[in-house]
N, C-alpha and C positions, 0 to 999 in steps of 0.2 A: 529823562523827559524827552518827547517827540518833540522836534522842532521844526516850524516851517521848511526849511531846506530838506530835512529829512520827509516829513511828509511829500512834500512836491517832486522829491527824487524816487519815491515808492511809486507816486500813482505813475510817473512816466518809464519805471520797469514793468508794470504791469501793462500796463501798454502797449510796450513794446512786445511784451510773452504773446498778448493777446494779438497782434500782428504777425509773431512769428508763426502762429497756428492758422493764423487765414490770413494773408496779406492784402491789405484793402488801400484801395486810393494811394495819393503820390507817398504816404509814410513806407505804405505796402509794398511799392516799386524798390522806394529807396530800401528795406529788406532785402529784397530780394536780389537788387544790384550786391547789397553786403554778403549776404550769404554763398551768389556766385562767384565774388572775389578772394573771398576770406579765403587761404591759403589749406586751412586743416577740412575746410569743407569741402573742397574740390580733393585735396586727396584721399577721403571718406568715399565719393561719390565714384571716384575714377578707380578706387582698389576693389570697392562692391561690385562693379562692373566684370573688371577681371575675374571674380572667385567665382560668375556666372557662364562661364567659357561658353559666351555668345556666337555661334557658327553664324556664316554669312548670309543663309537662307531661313534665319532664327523668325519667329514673329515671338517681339518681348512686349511686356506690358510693365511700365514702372506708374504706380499709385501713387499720388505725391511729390510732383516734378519737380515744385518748384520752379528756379529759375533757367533749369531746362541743362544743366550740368552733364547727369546720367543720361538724360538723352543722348545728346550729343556725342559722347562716350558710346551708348549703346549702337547708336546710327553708324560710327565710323565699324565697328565690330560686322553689325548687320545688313551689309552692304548692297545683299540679293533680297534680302529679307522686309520687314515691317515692324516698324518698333511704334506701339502704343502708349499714350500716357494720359491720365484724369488726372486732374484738379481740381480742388473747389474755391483755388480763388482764379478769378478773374484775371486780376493782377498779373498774377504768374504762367496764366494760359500767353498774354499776350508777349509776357518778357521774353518764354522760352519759345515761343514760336521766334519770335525776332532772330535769338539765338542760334534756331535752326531751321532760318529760314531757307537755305538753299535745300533740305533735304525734304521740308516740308511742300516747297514748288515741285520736287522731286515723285513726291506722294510715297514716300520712304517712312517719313515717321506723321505722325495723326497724332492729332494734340485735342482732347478735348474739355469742354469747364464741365468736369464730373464731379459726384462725391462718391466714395466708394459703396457706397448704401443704395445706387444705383447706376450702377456699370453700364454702360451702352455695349451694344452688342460688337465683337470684332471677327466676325465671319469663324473662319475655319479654326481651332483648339491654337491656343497659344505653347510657346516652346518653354517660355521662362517669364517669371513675375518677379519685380523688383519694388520693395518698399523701404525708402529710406527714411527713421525717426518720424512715420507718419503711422505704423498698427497701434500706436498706445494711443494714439485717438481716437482709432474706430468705433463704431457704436456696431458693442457685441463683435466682439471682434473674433473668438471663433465662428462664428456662423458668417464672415464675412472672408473668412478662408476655405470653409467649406464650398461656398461660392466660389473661390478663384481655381479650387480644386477641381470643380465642375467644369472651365472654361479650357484645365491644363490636359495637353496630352498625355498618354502613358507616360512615365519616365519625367514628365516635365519638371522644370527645377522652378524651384522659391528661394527666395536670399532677403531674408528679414533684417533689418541694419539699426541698430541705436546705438547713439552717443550720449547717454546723458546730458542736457544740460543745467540741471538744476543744483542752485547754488552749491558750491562744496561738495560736487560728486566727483566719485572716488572707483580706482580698482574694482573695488567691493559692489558698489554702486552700479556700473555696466556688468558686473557677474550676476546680482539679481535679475537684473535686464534683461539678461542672455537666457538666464531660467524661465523667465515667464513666457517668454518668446517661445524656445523649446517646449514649454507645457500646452501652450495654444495651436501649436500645429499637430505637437501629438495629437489634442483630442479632435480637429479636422482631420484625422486621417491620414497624413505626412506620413513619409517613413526615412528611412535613412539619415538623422539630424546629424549632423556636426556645425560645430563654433570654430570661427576664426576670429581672431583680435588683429589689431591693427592700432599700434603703438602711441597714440596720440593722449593729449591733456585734454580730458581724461581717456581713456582706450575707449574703443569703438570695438563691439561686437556683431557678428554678421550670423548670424544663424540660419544654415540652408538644409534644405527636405525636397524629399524628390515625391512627386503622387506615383502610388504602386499601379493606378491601376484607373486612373484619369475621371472615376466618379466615386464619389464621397461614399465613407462604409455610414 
């Protein structure tokens, strides 16, 4: 039998899912401060970074900043360079500017409240795109690769990143993950996939593709 406690503790995990995917208002923030402290998510964020061997004249694009973690990470890598990021919440536009605000007085990294389903324009072909636990949101989400495939240069690299979080996920769990991930960049186009894991409860898969040929077949 459902019991008040029980029901009142469901609608405020739902809640909280539904914050985790758009962070809104002071709950939003407080997110987002959790997710930039929580210890397995900054080393999710800072090991994604590494697998993308960010040179210092890079211009990166990470979709889904959040509290502006990988930024940061990306900025100190891209030092000559310009490192891009959208978001659709609000929230987290302003968190992770805060975060990196020296670099963004700097005019090193651009931060802006995007959804991926409309990219703003960032000049000249980007080097690298980074999406952490944010492609299983997209709407239509190969055609929203094909798009970044368009924006990357020859040779440019993609690093697709999920950690399951849904209750009781398992090994098994982020190895599905890693496949659908892999199945979706095949059909934009990607070519050379490989997975890297990264040991955490539950493992975290990075799946990265380089464009052959910097427009979509």
């Amino acid at each position: 039998m459902r019991t008040a406690g029980t029901s009142l503790r469901q609608r405020a995990l739902r809640k909280l899912v539904r914050q985790a995917h758009h962070p809104r208002g002071i709950v939003g923030w407080a997110v987002g401060w959790i997710f930039a402290h929580r210890r397995s998510n900054r080393q999710r964020n800072i090991w994604a970074v590494s697998l993308l061997d960010v040179q210092p004249a890079d211009r990166v694009l990470e979709i889904g900043f959040g509290p502006g973690v990988a930024i940061a990470e990306l900025a100190v890598r891209a030092t000559r360079g310009h490192v891009f990021g959208v978001d659709h919440s609000q929230a987290m536009v302003r968190q992770a500017t805060r975060r990196n605000a020296a670099a963004v007085r700097a005019h090193r990294v651009h931060l802006t409240h995007a959804c991926v389903k409309r990219l703003p324009s960032f000049g000249d072909p980007l080097d690298a795109v980074l999406a952490v636990n944010s492609a299983g949101f997209w709407p239509d989400p190969v055609e929203r690769l094909r798009e970044l495939r368009r924006l990357l240069r020859p040779a440019g690299r993609i690093a697709l990143v999920s950690q399951p979080r849904c209750p009781g996920a398992t090994r098994d769990t982020t190895a599905r993950a890693a496949r659908e991930l892999q199945d979706m960049l095949t059909q934009a186009g990607f070519t050379r996939l490989r997975v890297e894991t990264l040991e955490l409860d539950p493992p975290v898969a990075c799946v990265l593709a380089d464009n052959p040929t910097g427009m979509p077949s």
